[in-house]
C-alpha atoms as an extended CHARMM CRD file, in Angstrom:
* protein
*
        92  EXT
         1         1  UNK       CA             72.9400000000       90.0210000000      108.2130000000  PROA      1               0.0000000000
         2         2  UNK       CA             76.2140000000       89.5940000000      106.6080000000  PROA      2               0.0000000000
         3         3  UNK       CA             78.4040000000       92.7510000000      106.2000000000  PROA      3               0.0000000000
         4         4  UNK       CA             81.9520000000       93.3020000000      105.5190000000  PROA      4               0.0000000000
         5         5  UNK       CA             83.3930000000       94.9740000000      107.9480000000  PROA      5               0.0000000000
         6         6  UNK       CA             87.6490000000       95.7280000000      105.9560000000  PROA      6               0.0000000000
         7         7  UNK       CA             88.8870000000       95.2410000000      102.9100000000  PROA      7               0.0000000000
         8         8  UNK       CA             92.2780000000       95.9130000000      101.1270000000  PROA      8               0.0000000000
         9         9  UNK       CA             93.6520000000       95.1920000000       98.0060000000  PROA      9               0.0000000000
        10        10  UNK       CA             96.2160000000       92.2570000000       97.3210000000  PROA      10              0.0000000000
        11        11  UNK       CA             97.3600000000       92.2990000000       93.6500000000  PROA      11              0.0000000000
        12        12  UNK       CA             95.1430000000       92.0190000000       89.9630000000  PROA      12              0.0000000000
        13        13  UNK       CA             91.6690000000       91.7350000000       90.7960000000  PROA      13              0.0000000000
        14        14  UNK       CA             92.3190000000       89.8930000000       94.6250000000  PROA      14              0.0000000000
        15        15  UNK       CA             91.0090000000       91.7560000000       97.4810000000  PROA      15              0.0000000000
        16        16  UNK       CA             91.4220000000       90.4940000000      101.2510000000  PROA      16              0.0000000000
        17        17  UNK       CA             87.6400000000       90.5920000000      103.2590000000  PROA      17              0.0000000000
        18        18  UNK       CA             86.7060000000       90.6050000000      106.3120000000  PROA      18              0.0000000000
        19        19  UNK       CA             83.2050000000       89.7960000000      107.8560000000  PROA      19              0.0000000000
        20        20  UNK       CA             81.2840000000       90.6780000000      110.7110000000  PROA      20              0.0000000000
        21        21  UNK       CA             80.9090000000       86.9170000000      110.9750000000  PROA      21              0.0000000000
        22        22  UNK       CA             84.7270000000       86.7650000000      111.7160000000  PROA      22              0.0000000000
        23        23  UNK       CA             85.3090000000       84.9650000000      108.2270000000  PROA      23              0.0000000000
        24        24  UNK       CA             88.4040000000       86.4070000000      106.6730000000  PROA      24              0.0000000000
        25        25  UNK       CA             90.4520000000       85.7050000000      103.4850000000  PROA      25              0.0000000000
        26        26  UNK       CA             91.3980000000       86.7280000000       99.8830000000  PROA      26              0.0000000000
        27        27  UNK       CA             88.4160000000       86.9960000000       96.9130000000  PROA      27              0.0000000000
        28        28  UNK       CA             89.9400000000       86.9180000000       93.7740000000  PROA      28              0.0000000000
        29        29  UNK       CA             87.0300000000       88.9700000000       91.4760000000  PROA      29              0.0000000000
        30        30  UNK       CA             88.6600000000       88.3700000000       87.8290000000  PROA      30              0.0000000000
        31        31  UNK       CA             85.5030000000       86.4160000000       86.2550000000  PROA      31              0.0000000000
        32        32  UNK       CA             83.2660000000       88.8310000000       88.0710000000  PROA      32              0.0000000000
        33        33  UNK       CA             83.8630000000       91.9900000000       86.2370000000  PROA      33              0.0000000000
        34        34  UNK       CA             81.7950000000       91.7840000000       83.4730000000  PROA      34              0.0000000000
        35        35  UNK       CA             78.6850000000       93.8230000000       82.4650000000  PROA      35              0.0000000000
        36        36  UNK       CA             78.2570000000       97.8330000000       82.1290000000  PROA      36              0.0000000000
        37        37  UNK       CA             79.3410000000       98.5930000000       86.0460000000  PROA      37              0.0000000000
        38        38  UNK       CA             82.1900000000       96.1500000000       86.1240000000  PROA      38              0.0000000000
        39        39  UNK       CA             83.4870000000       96.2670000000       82.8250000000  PROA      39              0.0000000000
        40        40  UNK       CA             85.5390000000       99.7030000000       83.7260000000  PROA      40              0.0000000000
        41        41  UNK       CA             86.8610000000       97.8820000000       86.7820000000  PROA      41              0.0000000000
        42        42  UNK       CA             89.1140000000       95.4120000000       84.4220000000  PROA      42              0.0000000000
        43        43  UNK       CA             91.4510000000       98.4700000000       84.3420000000  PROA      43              0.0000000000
        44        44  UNK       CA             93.7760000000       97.7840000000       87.4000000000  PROA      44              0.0000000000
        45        45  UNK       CA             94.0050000000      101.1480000000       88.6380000000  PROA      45              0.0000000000
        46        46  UNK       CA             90.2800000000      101.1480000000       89.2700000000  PROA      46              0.0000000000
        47        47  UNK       CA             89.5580000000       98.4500000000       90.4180000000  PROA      47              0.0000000000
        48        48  UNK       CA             92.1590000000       99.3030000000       93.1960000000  PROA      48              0.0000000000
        49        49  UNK       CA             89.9680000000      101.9880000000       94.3040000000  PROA      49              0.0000000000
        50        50  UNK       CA             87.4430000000      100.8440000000       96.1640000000  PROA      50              0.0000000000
        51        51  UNK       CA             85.9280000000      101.3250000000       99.6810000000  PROA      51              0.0000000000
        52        52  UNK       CA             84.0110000000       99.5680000000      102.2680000000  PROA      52              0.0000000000
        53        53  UNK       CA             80.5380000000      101.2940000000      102.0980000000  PROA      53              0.0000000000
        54        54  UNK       CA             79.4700000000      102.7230000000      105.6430000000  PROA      54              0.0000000000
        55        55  UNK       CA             76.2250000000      102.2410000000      103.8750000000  PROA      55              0.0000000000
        56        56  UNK       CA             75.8370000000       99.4610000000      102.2250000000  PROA      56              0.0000000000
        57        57  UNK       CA             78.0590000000       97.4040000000      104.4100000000  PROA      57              0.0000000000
        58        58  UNK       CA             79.8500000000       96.2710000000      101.5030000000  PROA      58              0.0000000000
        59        59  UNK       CA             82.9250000000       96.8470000000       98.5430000000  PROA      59              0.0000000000
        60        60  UNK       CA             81.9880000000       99.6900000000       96.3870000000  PROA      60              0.0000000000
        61        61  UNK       CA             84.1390000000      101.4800000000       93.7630000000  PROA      61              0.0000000000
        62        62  UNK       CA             83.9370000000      105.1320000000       92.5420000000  PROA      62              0.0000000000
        63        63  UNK       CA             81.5250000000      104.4150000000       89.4640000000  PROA      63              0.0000000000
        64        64  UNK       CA             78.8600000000      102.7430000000       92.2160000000  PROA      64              0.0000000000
        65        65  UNK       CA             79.6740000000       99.3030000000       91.1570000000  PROA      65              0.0000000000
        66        66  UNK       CA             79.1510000000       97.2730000000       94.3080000000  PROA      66              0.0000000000
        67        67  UNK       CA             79.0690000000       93.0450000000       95.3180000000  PROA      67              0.0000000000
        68        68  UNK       CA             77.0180000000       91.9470000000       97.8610000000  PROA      68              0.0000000000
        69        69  UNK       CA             78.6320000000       90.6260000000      101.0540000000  PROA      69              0.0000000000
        70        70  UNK       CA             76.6760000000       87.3000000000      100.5900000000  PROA      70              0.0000000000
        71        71  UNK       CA             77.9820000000       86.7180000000       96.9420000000  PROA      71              0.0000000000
        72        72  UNK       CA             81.8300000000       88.0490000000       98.2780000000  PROA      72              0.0000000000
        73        73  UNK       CA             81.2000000000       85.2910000000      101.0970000000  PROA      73              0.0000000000
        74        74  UNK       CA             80.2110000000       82.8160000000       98.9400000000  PROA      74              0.0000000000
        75        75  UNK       CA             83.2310000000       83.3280000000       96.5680000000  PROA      75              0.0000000000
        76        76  UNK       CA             85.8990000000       83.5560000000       99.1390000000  PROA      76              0.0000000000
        77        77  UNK       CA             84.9590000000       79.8900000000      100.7460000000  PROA      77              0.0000000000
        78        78  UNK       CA             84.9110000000       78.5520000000       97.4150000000  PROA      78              0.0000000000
        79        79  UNK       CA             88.1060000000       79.4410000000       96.1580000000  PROA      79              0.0000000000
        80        80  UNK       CA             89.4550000000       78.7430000000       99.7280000000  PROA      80              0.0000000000
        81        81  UNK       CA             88.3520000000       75.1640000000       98.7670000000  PROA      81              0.0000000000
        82        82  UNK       CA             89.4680000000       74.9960000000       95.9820000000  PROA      82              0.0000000000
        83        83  UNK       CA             92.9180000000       76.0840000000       97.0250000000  PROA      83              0.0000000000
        84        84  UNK       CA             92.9730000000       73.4820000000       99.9090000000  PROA      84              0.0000000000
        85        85  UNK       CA             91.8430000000       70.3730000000       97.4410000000  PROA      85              0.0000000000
        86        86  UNK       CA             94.9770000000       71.5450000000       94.7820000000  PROA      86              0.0000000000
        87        87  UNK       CA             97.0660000000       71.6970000000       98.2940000000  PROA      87              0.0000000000
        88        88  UNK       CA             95.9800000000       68.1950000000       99.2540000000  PROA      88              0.0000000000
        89        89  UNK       CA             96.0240000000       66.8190000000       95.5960000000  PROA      89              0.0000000000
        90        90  UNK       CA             99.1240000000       68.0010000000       94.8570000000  PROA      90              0.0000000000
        91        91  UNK       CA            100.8860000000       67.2200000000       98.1530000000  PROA      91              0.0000000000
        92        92  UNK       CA             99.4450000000       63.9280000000       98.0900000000  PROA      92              0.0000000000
């Protein structure tokens, strides 16, 4: 089962994970904060305050808003792609 294990906060809505697994990198969250639990977290300031539930083995913020580890996963090796293909595109 997939858990994160650290997390720390990089700048806007970018948070560096890391995974049981031994995956690591940076999740940027912008497009995921929408909705009743998320919407508060486009405010900076709270979105900065989050934790790494002993619990739930995941992020979770002060209003109970949480992402799970799976979907956090997913979204970090997809935007590392994508970084790497705009690296090797633009570096020809």
């Amino acid at each position: 089962m997939l858990e994160v294990t650290a997390a720390q906060y990089v700048d806007q809505f970018r948070i560096r994970i890391r995974f049981n697994n031994g995956d690591e990198g940076v999740v940027d969250l912008a497009d995921a904060l929408w909705g009743p639990m998320f919407e508060p977290l486009k405010d900076p300031a709270r979105f900065r305050r989050f934790e790494v539930s002993d619990v739930l083995h995941t992020v979770r913020w002060e209003n109970d808003a949480d992402l799970a580890p799976e979907y956090l996963h997913q979204k970090m090796v997809e935007q590392s792609d994508a970084r790497e293909r705009e690296n090797v595109l633009r570096d020809g």
